[in-house]
C-alpha positions, 0 to 999 in steps of 0.5 A, spaced: 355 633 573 355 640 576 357 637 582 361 640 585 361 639 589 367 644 586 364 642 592 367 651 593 367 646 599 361 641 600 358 647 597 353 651 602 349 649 609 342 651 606 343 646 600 345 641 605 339 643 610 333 643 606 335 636 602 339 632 607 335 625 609 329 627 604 329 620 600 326 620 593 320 617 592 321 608 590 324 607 583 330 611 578 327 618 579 331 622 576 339 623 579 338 617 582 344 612 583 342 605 579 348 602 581 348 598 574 355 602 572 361 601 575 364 608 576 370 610 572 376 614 574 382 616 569 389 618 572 392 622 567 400 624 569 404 629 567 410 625 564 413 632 561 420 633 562 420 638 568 418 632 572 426 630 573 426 635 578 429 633 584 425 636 590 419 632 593 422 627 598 428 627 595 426 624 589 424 626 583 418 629 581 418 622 576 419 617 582 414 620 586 408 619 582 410 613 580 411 610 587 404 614 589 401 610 582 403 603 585 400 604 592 394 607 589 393 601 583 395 596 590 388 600 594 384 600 588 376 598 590 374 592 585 368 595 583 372 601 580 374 601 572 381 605 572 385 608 567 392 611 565 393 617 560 399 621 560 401 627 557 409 629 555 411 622 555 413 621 547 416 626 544 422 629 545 423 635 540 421 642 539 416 643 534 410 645 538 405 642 533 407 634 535 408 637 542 401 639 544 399 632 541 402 628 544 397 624 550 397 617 549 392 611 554 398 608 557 392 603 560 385 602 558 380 604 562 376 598 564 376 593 570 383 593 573 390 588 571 394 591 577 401 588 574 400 590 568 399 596 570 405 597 575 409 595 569 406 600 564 407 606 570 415 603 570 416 604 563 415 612 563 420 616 563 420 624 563 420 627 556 416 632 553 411 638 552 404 640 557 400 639 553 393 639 559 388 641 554 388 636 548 389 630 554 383 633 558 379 632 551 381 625 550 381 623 557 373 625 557 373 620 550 376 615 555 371 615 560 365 616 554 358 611 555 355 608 562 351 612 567 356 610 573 360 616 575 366 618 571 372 622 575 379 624 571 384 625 576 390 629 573 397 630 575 400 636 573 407 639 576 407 645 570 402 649 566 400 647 559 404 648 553 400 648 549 394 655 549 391 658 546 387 651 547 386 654 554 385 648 560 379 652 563 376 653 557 377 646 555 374 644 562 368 648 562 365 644 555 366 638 557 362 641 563 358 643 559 355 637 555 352 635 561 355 627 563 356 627 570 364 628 569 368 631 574 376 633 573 380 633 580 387 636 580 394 636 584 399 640 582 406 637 585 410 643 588 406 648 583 407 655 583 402 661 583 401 660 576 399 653 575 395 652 582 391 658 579 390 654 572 388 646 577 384 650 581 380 653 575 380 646 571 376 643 577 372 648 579 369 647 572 367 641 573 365 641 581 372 638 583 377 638 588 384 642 587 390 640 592 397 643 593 403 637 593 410 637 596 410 629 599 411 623 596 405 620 602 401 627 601 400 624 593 398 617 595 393 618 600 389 624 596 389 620 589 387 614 593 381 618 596 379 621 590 380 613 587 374 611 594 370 616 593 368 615 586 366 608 588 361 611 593 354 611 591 353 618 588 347 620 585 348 623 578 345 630 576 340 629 569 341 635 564 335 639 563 334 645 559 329 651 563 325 655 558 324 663 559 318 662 561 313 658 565 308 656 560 314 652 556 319 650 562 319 643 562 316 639 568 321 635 574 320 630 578 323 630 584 331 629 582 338 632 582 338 637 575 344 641 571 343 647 567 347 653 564 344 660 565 348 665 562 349 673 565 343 676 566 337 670 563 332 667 567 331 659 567 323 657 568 322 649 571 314 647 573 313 640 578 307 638 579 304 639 586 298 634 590 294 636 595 298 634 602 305 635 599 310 639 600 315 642 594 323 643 598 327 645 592 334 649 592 339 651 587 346 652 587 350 657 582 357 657 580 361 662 577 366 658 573 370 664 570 371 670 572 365 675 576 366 682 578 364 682 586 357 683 589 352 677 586 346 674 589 341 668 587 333 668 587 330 662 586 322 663 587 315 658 587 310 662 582 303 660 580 301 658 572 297 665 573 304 669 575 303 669 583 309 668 587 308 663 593 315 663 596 321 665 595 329 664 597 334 668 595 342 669 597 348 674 596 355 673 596 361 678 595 366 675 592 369 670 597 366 664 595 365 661 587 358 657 588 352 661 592 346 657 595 339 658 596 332 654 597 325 654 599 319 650 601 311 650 599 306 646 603 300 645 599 294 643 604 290 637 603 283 638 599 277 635 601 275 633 595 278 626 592 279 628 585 283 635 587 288 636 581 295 637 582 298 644 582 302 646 577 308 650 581 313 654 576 320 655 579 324 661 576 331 661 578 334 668 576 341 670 578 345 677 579 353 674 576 356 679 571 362 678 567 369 681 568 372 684 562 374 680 556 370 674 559 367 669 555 359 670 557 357 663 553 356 657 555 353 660 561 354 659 569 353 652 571 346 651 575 344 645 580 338 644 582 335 641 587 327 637 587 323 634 591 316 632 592 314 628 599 309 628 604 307 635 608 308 635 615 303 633 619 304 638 625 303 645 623 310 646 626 314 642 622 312 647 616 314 655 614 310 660 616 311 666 614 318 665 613 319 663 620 318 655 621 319 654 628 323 660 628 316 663 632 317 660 639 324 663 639 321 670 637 315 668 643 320 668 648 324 674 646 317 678 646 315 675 653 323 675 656 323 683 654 317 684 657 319 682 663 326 684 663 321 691 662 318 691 668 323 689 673 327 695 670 320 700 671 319 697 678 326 699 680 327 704 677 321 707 681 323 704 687 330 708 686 327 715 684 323 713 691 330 711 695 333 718 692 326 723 694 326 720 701 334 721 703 
């Protein structure tokens, strides 16, 4: 999933606003939760010889996670299938080659032996090589099947040994297949080196990035991101735009991902009945490096090529993800047999690469649909762009009109005070 949700954070207010409390229509539409697969999480732990270091609480690195592990499995919902990968926890030598391999399932994911876990997690001892990229591969194998949401934790307190298999790179094409996959990542006592490196593999996959230094700061984020995996979620569907409107797919109202490359427009068509509204938004990430100054524009066109509405943003390199949505009420029809319109919606955004960037896959797009019943008061609805933003506007006309003549009739009154003395 692109969700990001890196949601950068939660990811924009205009996204929430338009698909806040909008319910989709009876059935599995497309995106919606079924509930018939539990959701899966894979913590994968660094166990590489770094994590003898003194310096959390007292303690080592080692004794930290392992103290924050056995309080994690004691809170772990019912419902939640876990899993324990480690990375660096096998081979002590030298030779980089059998170093990178070295990633193994330290306990299956699937439904949760608790004392069978702890005495696994007892057993490691700090050992080896880094190797992120290679135990991200196979923690997304881990995770493999089901429709459930599927979450990979990874604990890291160094940056992979083991480039140029690059973390980000790795992470970016498990995004890309499209599984509703989402990697967190802390970094125990990191650096500026390795938060950069964590904070680039989530954001990939819409994760979360978190900076630790205590043994409780470990336990409690681990343990929320083990909760929020539980919580109903609604999985995004992969789908695949087209250049242009006469070939793009037809949606349903759902939650949708998507790659579009540097400088490509991506076309979707929804169907449209009179006395419906269409509410769609879109949401881009810029998973890679970007050069300053971009914008999103997602508009509603005609089969004929006549735009209806368009939403549009721009950023200037502070935020990784940018938003936009619009709205188009169809009006009600007398005429029983009236069709459905045919709406294309063209998503088009202005990224560019910063040197040496790999253009491919394309930027992660998330789109939004829904078709509900229009509003039955003309208020409730855009119009002109303005919404209800027109009884704002009329009483901003009327105050300074007002404001106007008073100061007219005073400043009369003054000229006519100043002749008189």
């Amino acid at each position: 999933m692109i969700i990001r949700t890196r949601l950068a954070a939660g990811v924009c207010a205009l996204l929430a606003a338009l698909t806040a409390g909008l319910a989709f229509p009876a059935g599995a539409a497309a995106g919606e939760p079924t509930g018939q697969d539990a959701p899966k999480v894979d913590l994968v732990l660094d166990v590489s010889g770094s994590m003898r270091a003194r310096d959390i609480d007292g303690q080592s690195r080692m004794a930290a996670a392992k103290q924050a592990f056995n309080e994690v499995l004691d809170a772990t919902p019912e419902e939640v299938e876990l899993g324990i990968r480690t990375l660096g926890a096998d081979y002590p030598g030298d030779d980089r080659k059998t170093g990178c391999k070295d990633t193994a399932q330290l306990y299956p994911v699937g439904p949760l032996d608790r004392t069978e876990a702890k005495t696994a997690v007892a057993t490691l001892t700090p050992t080896g090589w880094t190797p992120i990229g290679p135990a991200l591969l196979k923690a997304a194998g881990d995770l493999d099947g089901g429709a459930g949401s599927k979450r990979i934790v990874l604990i890291s307190d160094g940056e992979d040994t083991c480039a140029p298999l690059d973390p980000c790179e790795v992470a970016r094409e498990i995004a890309a297949k499209g599984i509703g996959l989402t990697i967190d990542t802390l970094g125990l006592v990191p650096t500026a080196k390795l938060s950069r490196q964590l904070s680039c593999i989530a954001e990939a996959t819409g994760g979360t990035y978190t900076s630790v230094e205590h043994q409780d700061e470990l336990t409690d984020r681990v343990n929320q991101l083990v909760d929020r995996a539980a919580d109903p979620v609604v999985t995004p569907v992969a789908t695949q735009g087209a250049d242009r409107c006469a070939a793009a797919p037809t949606l349903k109202s759902g939650l949708y991902t998507d790659r579009e490359e540097f400088g490509q427009q991506r076309w979707y068509r929804v169907k449209v009945l009179p006395g419906q509204e269409l509410r769609a938004s879109v949401s881009v990430a810029a998973d890679r490096a970007v050069n300053p100054g971009y914008g999103v524009l997602l508009r509603a066109v005609t089969v004929k090529g006549r735009e209806i509405v368009r939403g549009e943003a721009a950023g200037n390199g502070r935020t990784d993800v940018i938003s936009t949505g619009l709205r188009y009420p169809k009006a009600e029809s007398d005429d029983e047999d009236a069709q459905a319109e045919a709406v294309c919606l063209a998503v088009s955004h202005s990224f560019s690469a910063a040197s040496g960037v790999k253009a491919t896959p394309g930027l992660p797009l998330e789109l939004t649909v829904d078709v509900v019943d229009a509003p039955s008061q003309a208020g409730d609805v855009a119009a002109f762009g303005l919404g209800r933003g027109w009884w704002l506007l009329g009483v901003l006309i009327l105050t300074g009109f007002l404001a106007g003549l008073v100061w007219g009739w005073l400043s009369r009154w003054r000229v006519a005070v100043w002749r008189t003395n």
